[in-house]
Each structure stands twice: as structure tokens, then as C-alpha cells.
C-alpha positions as CSV (number, residue, x, y, z in Angstrom):
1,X,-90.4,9.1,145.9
2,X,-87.1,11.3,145.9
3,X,-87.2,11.3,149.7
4,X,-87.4,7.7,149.9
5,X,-84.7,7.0,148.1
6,X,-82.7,10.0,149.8
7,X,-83.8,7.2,153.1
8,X,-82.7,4.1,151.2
9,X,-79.6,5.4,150.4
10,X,-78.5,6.7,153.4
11,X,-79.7,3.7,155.1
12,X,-76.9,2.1,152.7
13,X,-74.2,4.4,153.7
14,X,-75.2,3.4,157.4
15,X,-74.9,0.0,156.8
16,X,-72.0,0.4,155.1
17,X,-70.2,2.2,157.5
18,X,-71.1,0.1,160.2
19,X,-70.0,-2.9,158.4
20,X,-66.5,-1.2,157.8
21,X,-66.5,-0.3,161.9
22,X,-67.1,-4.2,162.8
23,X,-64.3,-5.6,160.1
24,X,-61.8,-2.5,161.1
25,X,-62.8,-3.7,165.1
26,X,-62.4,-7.4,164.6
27,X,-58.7,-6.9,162.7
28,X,-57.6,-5.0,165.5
29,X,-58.4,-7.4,168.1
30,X,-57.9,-10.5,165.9
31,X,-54.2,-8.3,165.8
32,X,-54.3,-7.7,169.3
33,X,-54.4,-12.0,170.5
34,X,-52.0,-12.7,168.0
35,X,-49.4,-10.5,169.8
36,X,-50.6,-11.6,173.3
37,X,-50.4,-15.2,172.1
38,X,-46.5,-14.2,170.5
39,X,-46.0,-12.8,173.5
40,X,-46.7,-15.6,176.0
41,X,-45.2,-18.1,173.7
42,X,-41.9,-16.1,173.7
43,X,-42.2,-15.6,177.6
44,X,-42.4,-19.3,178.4
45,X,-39.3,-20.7,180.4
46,X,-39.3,-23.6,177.4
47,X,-37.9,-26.1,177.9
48,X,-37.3,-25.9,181.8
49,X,-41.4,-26.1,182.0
50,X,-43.9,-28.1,178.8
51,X,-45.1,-25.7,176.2
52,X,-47.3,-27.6,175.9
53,X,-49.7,-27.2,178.5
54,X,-49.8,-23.1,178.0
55,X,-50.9,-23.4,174.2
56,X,-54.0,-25.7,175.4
57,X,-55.1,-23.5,178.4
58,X,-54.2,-20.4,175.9
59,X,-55.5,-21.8,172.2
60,X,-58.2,-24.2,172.2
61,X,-58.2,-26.4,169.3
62,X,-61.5,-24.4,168.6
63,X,-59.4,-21.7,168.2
64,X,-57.2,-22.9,165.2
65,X,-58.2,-21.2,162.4
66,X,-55.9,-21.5,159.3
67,X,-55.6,-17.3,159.0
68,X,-54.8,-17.4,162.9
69,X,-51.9,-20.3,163.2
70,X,-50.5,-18.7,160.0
71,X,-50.0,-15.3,161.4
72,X,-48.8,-16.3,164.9
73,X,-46.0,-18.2,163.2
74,X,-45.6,-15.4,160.8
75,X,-45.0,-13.3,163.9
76,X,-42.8,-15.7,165.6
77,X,-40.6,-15.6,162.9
78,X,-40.1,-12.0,162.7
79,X,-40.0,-11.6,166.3
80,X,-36.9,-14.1,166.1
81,X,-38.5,-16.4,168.1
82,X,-36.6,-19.9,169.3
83,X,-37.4,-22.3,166.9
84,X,-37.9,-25.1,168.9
85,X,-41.0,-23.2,170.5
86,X,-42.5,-22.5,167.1
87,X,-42.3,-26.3,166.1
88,X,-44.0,-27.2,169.8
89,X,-46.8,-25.0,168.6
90,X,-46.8,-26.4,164.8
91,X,-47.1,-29.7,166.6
92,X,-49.9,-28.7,168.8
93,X,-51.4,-27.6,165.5
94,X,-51.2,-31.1,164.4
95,X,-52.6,-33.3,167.2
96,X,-55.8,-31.1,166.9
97,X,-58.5,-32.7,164.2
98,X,-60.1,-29.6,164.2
99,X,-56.8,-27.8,162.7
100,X,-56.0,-28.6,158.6
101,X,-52.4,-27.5,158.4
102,X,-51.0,-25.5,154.9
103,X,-47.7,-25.2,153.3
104,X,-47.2,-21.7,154.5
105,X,-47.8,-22.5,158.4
106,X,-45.5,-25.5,157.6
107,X,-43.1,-23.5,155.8
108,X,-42.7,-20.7,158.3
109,X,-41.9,-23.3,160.9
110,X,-39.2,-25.5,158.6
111,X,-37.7,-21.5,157.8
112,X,-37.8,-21.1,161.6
113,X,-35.9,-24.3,162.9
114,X,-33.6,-24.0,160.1
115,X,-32.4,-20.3,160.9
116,X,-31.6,-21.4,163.9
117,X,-29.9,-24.8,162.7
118,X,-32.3,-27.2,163.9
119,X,-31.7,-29.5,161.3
120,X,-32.5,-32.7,163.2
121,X,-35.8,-31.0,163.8
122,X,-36.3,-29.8,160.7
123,X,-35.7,-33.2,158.9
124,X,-38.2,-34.8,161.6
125,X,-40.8,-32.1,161.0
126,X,-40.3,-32.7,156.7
127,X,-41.0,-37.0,157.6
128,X,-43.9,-36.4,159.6
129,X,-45.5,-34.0,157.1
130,X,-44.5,-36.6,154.3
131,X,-46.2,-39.2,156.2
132,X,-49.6,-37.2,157.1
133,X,-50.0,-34.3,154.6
134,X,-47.5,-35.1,151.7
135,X,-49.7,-32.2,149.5
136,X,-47.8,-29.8,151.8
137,X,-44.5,-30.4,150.5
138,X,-43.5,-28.0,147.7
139,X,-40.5,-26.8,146.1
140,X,-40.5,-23.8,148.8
141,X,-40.2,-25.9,151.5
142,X,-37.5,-27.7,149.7
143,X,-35.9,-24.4,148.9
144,X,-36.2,-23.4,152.7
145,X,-34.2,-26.7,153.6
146,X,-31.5,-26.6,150.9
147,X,-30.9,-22.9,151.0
148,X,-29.9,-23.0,155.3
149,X,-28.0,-26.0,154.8
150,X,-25.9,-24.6,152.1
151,X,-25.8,-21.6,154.3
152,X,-24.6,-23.5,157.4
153,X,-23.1,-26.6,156.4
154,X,-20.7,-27.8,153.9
155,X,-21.2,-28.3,150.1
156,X,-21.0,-32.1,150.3
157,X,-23.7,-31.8,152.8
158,X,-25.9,-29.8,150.4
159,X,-25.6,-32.4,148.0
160,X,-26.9,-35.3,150.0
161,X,-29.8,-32.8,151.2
162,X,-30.6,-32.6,148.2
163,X,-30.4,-36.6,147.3
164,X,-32.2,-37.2,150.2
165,X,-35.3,-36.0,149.2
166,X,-35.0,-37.0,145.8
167,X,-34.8,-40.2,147.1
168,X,-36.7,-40.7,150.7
169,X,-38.7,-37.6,151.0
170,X,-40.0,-37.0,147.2
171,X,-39.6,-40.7,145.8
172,X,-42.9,-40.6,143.8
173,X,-41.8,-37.1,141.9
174,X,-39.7,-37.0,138.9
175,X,-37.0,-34.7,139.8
176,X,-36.3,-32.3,136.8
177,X,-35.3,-29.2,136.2
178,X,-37.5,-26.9,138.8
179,X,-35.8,-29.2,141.4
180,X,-32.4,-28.4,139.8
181,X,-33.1,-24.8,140.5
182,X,-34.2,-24.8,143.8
183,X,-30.5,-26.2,144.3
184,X,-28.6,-24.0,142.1
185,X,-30.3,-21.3,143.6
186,X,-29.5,-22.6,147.3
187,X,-25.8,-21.6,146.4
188,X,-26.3,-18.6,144.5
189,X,-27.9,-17.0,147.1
190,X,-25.5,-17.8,149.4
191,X,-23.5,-16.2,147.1
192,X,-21.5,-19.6,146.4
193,X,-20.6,-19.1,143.2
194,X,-18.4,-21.5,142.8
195,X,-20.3,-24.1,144.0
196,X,-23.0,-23.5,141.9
197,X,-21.1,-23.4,139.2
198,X,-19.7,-26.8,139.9
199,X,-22.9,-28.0,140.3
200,X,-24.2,-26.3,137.0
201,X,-21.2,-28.2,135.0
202,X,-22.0,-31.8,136.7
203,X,-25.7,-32.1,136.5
204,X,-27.3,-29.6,133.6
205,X,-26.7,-32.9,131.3
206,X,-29.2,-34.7,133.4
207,X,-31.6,-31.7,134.7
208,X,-31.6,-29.9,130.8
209,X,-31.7,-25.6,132.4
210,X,-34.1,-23.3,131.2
211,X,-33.8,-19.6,131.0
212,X,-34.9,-19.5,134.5
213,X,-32.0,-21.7,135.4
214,X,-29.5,-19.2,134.1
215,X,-31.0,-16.1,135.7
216,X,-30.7,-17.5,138.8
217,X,-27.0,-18.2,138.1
218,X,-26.8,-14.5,136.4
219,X,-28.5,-13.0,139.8
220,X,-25.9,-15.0,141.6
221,X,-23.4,-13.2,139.8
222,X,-24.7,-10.1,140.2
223,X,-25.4,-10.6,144.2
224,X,-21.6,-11.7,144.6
225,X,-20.6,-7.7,143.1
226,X,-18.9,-9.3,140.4
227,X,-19.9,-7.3,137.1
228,X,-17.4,-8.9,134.7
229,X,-18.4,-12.3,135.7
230,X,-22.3,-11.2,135.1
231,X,-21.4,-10.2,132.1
232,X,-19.2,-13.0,130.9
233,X,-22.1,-15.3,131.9
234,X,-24.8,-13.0,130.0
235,X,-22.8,-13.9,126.9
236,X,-22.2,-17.4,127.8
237,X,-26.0,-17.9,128.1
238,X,-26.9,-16.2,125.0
239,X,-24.0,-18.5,122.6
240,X,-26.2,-21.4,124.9
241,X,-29.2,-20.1,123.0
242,X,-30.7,-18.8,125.6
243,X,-33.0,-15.4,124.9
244,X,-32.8,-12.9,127.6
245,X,-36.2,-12.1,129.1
246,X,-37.1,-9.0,131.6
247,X,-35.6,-10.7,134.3
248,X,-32.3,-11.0,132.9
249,X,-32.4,-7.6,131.7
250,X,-33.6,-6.2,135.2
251,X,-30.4,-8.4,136.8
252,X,-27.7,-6.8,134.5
253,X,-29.3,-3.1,134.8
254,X,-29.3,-3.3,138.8
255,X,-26.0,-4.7,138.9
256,X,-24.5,-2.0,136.8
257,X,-26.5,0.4,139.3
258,X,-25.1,-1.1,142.5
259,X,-21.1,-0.7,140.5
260,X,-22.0,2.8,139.9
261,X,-22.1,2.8,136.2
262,X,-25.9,4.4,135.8
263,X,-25.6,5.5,132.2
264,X,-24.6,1.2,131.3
265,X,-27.6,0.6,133.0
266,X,-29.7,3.2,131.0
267,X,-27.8,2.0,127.6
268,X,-29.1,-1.5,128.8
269,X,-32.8,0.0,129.7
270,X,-32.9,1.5,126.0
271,X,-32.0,-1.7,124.6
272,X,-34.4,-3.8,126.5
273,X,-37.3,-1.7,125.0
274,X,-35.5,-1.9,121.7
275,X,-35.9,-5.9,121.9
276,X,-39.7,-5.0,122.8
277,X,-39.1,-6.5,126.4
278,X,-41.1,-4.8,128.4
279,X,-39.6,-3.3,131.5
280,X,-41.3,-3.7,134.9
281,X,-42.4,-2.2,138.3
282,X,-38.8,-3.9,139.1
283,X,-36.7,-2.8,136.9
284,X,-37.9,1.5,136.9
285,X,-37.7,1.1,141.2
286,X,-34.1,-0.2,140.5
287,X,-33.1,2.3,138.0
288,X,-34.7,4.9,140.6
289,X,-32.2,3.3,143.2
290,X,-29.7,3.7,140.6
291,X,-30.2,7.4,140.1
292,X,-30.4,7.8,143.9
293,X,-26.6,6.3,143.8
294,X,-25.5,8.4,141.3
295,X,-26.8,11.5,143.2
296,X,-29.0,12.4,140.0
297,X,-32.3,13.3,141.8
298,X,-33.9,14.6,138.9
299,X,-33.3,11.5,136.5
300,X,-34.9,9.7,139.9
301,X,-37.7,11.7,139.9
302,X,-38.2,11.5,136.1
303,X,-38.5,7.6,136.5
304,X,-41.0,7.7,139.0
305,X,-43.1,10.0,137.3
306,X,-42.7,7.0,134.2
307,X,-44.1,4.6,136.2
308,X,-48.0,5.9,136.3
309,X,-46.7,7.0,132.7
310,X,-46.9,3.1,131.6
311,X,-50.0,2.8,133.6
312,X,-47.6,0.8,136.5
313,X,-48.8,1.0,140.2
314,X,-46.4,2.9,142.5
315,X,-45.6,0.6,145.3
316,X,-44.0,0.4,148.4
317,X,-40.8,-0.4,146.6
318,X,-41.2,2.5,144.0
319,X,-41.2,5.1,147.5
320,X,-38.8,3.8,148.7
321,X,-36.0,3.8,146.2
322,X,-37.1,7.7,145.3
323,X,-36.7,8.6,149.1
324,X,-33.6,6.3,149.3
325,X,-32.3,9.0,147.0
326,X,-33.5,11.8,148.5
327,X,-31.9,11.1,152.0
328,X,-29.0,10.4,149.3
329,X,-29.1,13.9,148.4
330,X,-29.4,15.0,152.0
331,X,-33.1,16.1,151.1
332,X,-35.1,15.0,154.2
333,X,-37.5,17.8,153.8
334,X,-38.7,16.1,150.3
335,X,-37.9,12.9,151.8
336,X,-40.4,13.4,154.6
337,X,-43.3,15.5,151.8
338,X,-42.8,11.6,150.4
339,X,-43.4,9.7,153.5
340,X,-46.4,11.7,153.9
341,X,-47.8,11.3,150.4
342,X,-47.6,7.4,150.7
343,X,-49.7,7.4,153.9
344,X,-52.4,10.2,151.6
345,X,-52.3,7.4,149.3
346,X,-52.1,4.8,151.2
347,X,-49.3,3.0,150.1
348,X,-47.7,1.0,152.9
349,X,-44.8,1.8,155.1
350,X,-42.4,-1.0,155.6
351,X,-38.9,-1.4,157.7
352,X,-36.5,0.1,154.8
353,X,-38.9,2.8,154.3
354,X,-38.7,4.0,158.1
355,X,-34.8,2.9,158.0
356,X,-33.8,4.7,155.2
357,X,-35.6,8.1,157.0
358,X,-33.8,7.2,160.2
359,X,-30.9,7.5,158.4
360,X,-31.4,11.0,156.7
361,X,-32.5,12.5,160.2
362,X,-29.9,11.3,161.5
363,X,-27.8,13.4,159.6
364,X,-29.8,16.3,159.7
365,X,-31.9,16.4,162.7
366,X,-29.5,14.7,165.1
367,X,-31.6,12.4,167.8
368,X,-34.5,14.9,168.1
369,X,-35.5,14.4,164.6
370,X,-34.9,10.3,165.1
371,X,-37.1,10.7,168.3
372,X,-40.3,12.5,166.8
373,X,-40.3,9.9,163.9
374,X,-39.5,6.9,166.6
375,X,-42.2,8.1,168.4
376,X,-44.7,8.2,165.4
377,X,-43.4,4.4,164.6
378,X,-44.5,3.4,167.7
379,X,-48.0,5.4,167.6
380,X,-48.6,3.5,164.7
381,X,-48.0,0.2,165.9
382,X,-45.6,-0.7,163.4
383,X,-42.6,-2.8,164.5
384,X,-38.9,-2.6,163.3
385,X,-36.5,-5.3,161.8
386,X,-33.3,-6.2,163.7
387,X,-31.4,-3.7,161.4
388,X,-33.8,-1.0,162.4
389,X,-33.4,-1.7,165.8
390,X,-30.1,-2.3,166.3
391,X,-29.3,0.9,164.2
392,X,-31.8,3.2,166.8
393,X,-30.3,1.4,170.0
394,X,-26.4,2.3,169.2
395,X,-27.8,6.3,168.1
396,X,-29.4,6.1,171.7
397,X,-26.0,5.1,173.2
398,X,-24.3,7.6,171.5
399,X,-26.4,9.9,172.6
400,X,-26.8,8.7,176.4
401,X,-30.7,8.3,176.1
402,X,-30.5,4.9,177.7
403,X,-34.3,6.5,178.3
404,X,-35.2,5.3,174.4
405,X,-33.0,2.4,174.5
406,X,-35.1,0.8,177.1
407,X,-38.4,2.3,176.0
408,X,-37.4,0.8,172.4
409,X,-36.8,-2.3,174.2
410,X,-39.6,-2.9,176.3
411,X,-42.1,-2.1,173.1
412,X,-40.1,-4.8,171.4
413,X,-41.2,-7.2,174.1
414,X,-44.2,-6.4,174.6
415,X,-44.9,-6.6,170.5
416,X,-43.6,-10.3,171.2
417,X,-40.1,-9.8,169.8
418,X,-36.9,-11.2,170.5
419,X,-34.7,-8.6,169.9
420,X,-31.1,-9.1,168.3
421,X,-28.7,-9.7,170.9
422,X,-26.4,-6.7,169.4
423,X,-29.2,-4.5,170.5
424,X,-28.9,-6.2,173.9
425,X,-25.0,-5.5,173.4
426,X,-25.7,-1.8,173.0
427,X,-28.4,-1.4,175.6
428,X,-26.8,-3.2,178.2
429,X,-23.4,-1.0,177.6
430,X,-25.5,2.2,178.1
431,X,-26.8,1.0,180.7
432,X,-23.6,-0.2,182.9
433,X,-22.6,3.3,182.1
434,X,-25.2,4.6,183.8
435,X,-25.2,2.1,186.5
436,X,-28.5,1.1,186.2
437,X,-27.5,-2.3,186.7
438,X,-30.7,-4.1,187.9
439,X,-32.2,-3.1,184.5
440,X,-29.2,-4.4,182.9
441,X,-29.7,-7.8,184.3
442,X,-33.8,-7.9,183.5
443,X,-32.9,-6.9,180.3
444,X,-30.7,-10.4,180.0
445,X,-32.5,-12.7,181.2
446,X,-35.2,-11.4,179.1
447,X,-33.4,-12.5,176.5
448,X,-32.2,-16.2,177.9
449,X,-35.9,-16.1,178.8
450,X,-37.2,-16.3,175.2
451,X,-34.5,-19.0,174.0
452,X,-31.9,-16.7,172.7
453,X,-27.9,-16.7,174.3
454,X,-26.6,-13.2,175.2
455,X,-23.1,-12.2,173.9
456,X,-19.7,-13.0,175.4
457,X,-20.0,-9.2,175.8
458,X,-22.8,-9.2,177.7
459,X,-21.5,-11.8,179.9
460,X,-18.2,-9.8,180.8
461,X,-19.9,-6.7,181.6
462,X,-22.2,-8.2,184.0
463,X,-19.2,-10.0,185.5
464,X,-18.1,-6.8,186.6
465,X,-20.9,-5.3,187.8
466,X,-23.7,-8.1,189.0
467,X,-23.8,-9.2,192.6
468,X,-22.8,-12.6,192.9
469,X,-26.2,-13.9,193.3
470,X,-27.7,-12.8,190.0
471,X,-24.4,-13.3,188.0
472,X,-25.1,-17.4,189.0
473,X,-28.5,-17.1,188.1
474,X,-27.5,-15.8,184.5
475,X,-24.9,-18.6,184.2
476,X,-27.0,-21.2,185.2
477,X,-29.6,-20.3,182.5
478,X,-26.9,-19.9,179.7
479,X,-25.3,-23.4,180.9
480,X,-29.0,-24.8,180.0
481,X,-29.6,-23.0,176.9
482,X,-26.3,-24.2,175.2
483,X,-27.5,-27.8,176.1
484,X,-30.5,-27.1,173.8
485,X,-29.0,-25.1,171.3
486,X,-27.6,-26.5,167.9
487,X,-23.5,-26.0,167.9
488,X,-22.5,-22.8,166.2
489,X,-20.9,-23.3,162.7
490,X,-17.2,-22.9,164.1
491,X,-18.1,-25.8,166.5
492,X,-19.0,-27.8,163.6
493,X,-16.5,-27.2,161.3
């Protein structure tokens, strides 16, 4: 009897394990034609040749799971795809029966037109999903609009935005106060204070605010580094009758933090406890952060330990703001023991967390220390943000190891990306230096290649340096881009 069960459970385990091997197998190569798919997407001279035609030989409409049209738009848009090729694939979504679109795919591609200003496009994409799946439009997608035109255009402009879709693109919803806040916070985080504040004063008799209303204008505040104005505003919305909830306290404690004043913000921490509010994961990672400003790594370390103390879980976020102030204290060797204890317990790396340790072996360990951590980021498949990026490709300059610039290029490629022309800048300078000049040029037109203008810069240096022949080629493909390109904001204005 024993030994038979000693069979069946093992038999378990087996099955177990195997089951484990096929999901871990299936991620990685459901991963690994997501990135092919960025990657040929990215690659396609759009709009000289039809998009079109690539996405049907490439995706089959069988092929259009929800998951899988999700995260190759979630990977265009870090990869800072062109927009317009990330609405040709939305739309190839759409003419497929087989494919049922959801707010997020349609989200990601109204977040990616309007980074890049394709408001025309954005506005047709918002009428054709009003006209065949109006479920999908949510106040995200509004926020997604309002927030990129208050960005890019004018404050008038905002306005009719956002009377346009009270009236044409929403006409069957009562617009109320959620709507009003999705404005307001279109300016605030813009850090348009005073527009928001204008609009606050004309329309909170029609749209009555809540106390989410005026933490949105209190984060605003706080985001513009204004700290007498947050607090001016904290009073104003308490003689409203407003009563402060963890939010507002976690606003006014990070933007005493940010001023430098970390004993206002623990006064304020004290206090919120006092009025039984109930601090957060938030608010201990941005008194950590705090305490990492203030070059007081043991209060830091004291507040992390509080957070299993109150039965919290230590995220991403929580690591990161306790090696933020390590590297702070010019402690890379604890900073490092931490990186190592979130991958023991397998809390997730993310860009700040591999940013911040750039940073802090930077100014230890000079490039050798950057290159044996680059070299890890890359063995792990994870991929940088621009900062990152752009941050590793001027240290390469500086050094002269045009050798990493370009291998830190090409692995941005082949991930898919488009990587931020100022990293283009840098390479391309290192590499005129070093008159490697051919890979100077394939490095360009990469980027033309993808939908994305190189720099004046760029441009000048190549002048120089580019046979006549190639120079031409290079025009001719920026003369074509601009035609498709939305005007920059100085052209507008």
C-alpha cells in the first residue's frame, strides 16, 4: 500500500513537472513570434510598399487570438513603433470575423497614433469603433485622447476634444463628474496648472467634484514642484468639505520627499495613522524614496522592513526605491546583495530597477561594471526603455566602445525596437569618430526604415562623411517620411 502511493505520487510530481515544461515551452515561443512579428512589422518599408499584404501572409486571421494582438501592440508601443503601422495592424484585426477586438488592443493603438500626433487618425479610429464596437469606448480611451491633445495642442483645442465626444462620440452617456476628471486630469498631468484650474473654476458647478476630483488637482500640484501651492490647495479642499483620504495623504508626503523636507513628510505619515488612514504599499515605497533623498539609509531600511511588518507585499516598486537609495549612498555592493535577493524571490526586474544600478556602477565600477551588468540584461532577455538606452549609448561614447554601442543597437533591433533617435545621435557620433562610416549609414536608414526621422544632427554628420550616392538615398527617404508625418508642434503653432 505505502509503495503504491510512494508510485502515485511521484507519478503526480511527473505530471506536474511536465505540465510546468510545456506552459514554460509554449510562453517562450508564444514570446519568441511576438518579437518576430514586431520585428517584421517595424522592418516594413510602410508606406512605400502595403502593410497590408505582410500581416496576411505573416498572421492568418486563425492566428488572432485576443492575448496575441494584445501583446504585439503592447510591444509596438514600447518598441516606439510608427503609429500609422500599428493602426494598419489594428485594422487588419478588424476586417477578420474571426478576431473580437478589446478596449486594451484599441487603447494601445489610440495611445500609439496619438504619441505620435496622429490625431486625424486617431479621431477616425475613435468613429469606427463607435460605429462597430461602441462597448470598447471607456473613459481610458477618452483619457488617452484628451491627455495628447492637451499635451500637443492648444487649450481651446482641449476643450472642443473634449465637447466633441460629449456630443458626437458619447451622445447616449450622461457626462458627469468621472468625465470631468478625465479632463482635469488631462491638464494636470501635463502639468497645466493653470489650465486646469481655469477649468476647475468654470465647470465644477455643472460636473459637482468629488474627493477624487481634488486629488487629481492636488497631484497636479505636487507634479508641477510647487509645495506651497499643494498645500494651499490641501486647505482649500478641506474648508470645501472635502476629507482627505490615503491618496491625498500619499500626494502631500511624496511631494514633501521630492522638496527635501523628509521629517514634514514623516510628521504627515504620523498624522495619517493618527486619523486611522491607513498608509499603503505607495506611500512606505515613497517615504523609502524619501529617506534615499535624504541620504538616511537606515530610516530607508527601517521602512522596508515595515512593509512585511503590516503584512504588505514587497514589490517591484518597494526594491527599487531601497536600492535607489543605496546607489544614493554610493552603496553598490548592498545595492547589487538587493538586485540579487529580488531575483531569490522572485520579484521582478523592471527598467528603473536596471537604470538606477547603471547609474551606481557607473560611479563606482566605471564601464566594466556597466558591461558585466549590460551583458546580464541582455542574457536575460530583458529590454531597456529609451532612458536606459540612451543613458548606456552616451557612457559607450565616452568611453570609445562604439563595440557596445552597436551591439546595444542591433539587440534593440532585433528585439523589434525603434530606438530613440538620441541614441542614434550618440551612436552615429561614435561612430564618424571612428570612421566606420558604412555602419553609420545602416544604422540611419534603419531608423527611416521603421518610420522614425533621424536628427538634424545626424543629417549634418553624414553630410560630411557619406559618398554622394548614399547621402541622396538618405534624403530621399526623409523627403518621404516628412510627407507622412504629422507637423511637429512648432510647425503648428
Amino acid at each position: 500500500m505505502l509503495l503504491s502511493s510512494r508510485i502515485y505520487f511521484r507519478q503526480k510530481l511527473n505530471i506536474a513537472w511536465f505540465c510546468s515544461l510545456i506552459e514554460t515551452k509554449t510562453k517562450t515561443e508564444t514570446k519568441t513570434e511576438i518579437e518576430r512579428i514586431v520585428r517584421i512589422i517595424n522592418d516594413h518599408p510602410f508606406p512605400d510598399q502595403p502593410l497590408h499584404l505582410t500581416l496576411h501572409t505573416q498572421i492568418p486571421h486563425s492566428t488572432l487570438s485576443t492575448s496575441f494582438v494584445e501583446k504585439i501592440l503592447g510591444n509596438l508601443f514600447g518598441a516606439h513603433s510608427n503609429g500609422l503601422k500599428a493602426y494598419e495592424l489594428f485594422k487588419y484585426c478588424l476586417s477578420s470575423n474571426l478576431y473580437t477586438p478589446t478596449s486594451d488592443a484599441f487603447e494601445k493603438t489610440l495611445h500609439i497614433l496619438t504619441r505620435m500626433r496622429y490625431f486625424d487618425k486617431a479621431w477616425e479610429l475613435i468613429k469606427r469603433i463607435k460605429k462597430d464596437h461602441p462597448s470598447l469606448l471607456t473613459l481610458k480611451s477618452m483619457s488617452i485622447m484628451l491627455s495628447r491633445i492637451a499635451k500637443f495642442r492648444s487649450y481651446e483645442e482641449t476643450l472642443e476634444a473634449f465637447e466633441r465626444m460629449q456630443t458626437s462620440i458619447f451622445p447616449r452617456r450622461k457626462f458627469g463628474t468621472n468625465e470631468f476628471n478625465v479632463l482635469l486630469r488631462a491638464f494636470c498631468t501635463q502639468r497645466q496648472m493653470k489650465e486646469a484650474r481655469s477649468v476647475f473654476q468654470k465647470m465644477h458647478s455643472q460636473y459637482p467634484p468629488n474627493t477624487k476630483t481634488m486629488n487629481i488637482l492636488l497631484l497636479g500640484f505636487k507634479e508641477s514642484g510647487d509645495i506651497t501651492s499643494v498645500e494651499l490647495f490641501y486647505h482649500e479642499m478641506v474648508i470645501r468639505g472635502f476629507k482627505p483620504n490615503n491618496v491625498t495623504y500619499s500626494i502631500r508626503i511624496d511631494a514633501y520627499c521630492k522638496r527635501g523636507h523628509f521629517g514634514d513628510a514623516l510628521r504627515l505619515f504620523e498624522q495619517m495613522e493618527g486619523e486611522n488612514c491607513g498608509p499603503t504599499l505607495e506611500t512606505i515605497t515613497t517615504l523609502i524614496h524619501g529617506a534615499g533623498l535624504a541620504r538616511n539609509i537606515a530610516k530607508a531600511k527601517e521602512l522596508f522592513e515595515e512593509i512585511s511588518r503590516r503584512s504588505l507585499n514587497t514589490d517591484t516598486g518597494a526594491y527599487n526605491a531601497l536600492l535607489s537609495a543605496y546607489i544614493r549612498s554610493k552603496d553598490v555592493t548592498s545595492a547589487s546583495a538587493l538586485m540579487a535577493e529580488m531575483e531569490t524571490r522572485k520579484v521582478e526586474h523592471d527598467n528603473v530597477t536596471y537604470h538606477n544600478m547603471f547609474m551606481g556602477l557607473m560611479r563606482s565600477n566605471g564601464i566594466d561594471g556597466v558591461e558585466a551588468l549590460y551583458r546580464k540584461m541582455v542574457e536575460r532577455d530583458f529590454v531597456p526603455k529609451s532612458n536606459t538606452a540612451v543613458m548606456l549609448m552616451k557612457l559607450f561614447g565616452q568611453n570609445r566602445r562604439v563595440d557596445l554601442g552597436l551591439d546595444l543597437w542591433g539587440y534593440l533591433v532585433k528585439k523589434g525596437q525603434c530606438p530613440h533617435s538620441h541614441a542614434l545621435d550618440l551612436l552615429v557620433t561614435g561612430l564618424c569618430a571612428c570612421g566606420r562610416v558604412e555602419e553609420a549609414f545602416d544604422c540611419s536608414k534603419q531608423m527611416l526604415e521603421r518610420g522614425r526621422l533621424v536628427s538634424e544632427r545626424v543629417m549634418q554628420m553624414l553630410e560630411r562623411v557619406l559618398e554622394l550616392e548614399k547621402l541622396e538615398e538618405l534624403k530621399n527617404m526623409v523627403k518621404r517620411l516628412k510627407l507622412l508625418l504629422p507637423p511637429s508642434k512648432q510647425d503648428v503653432s
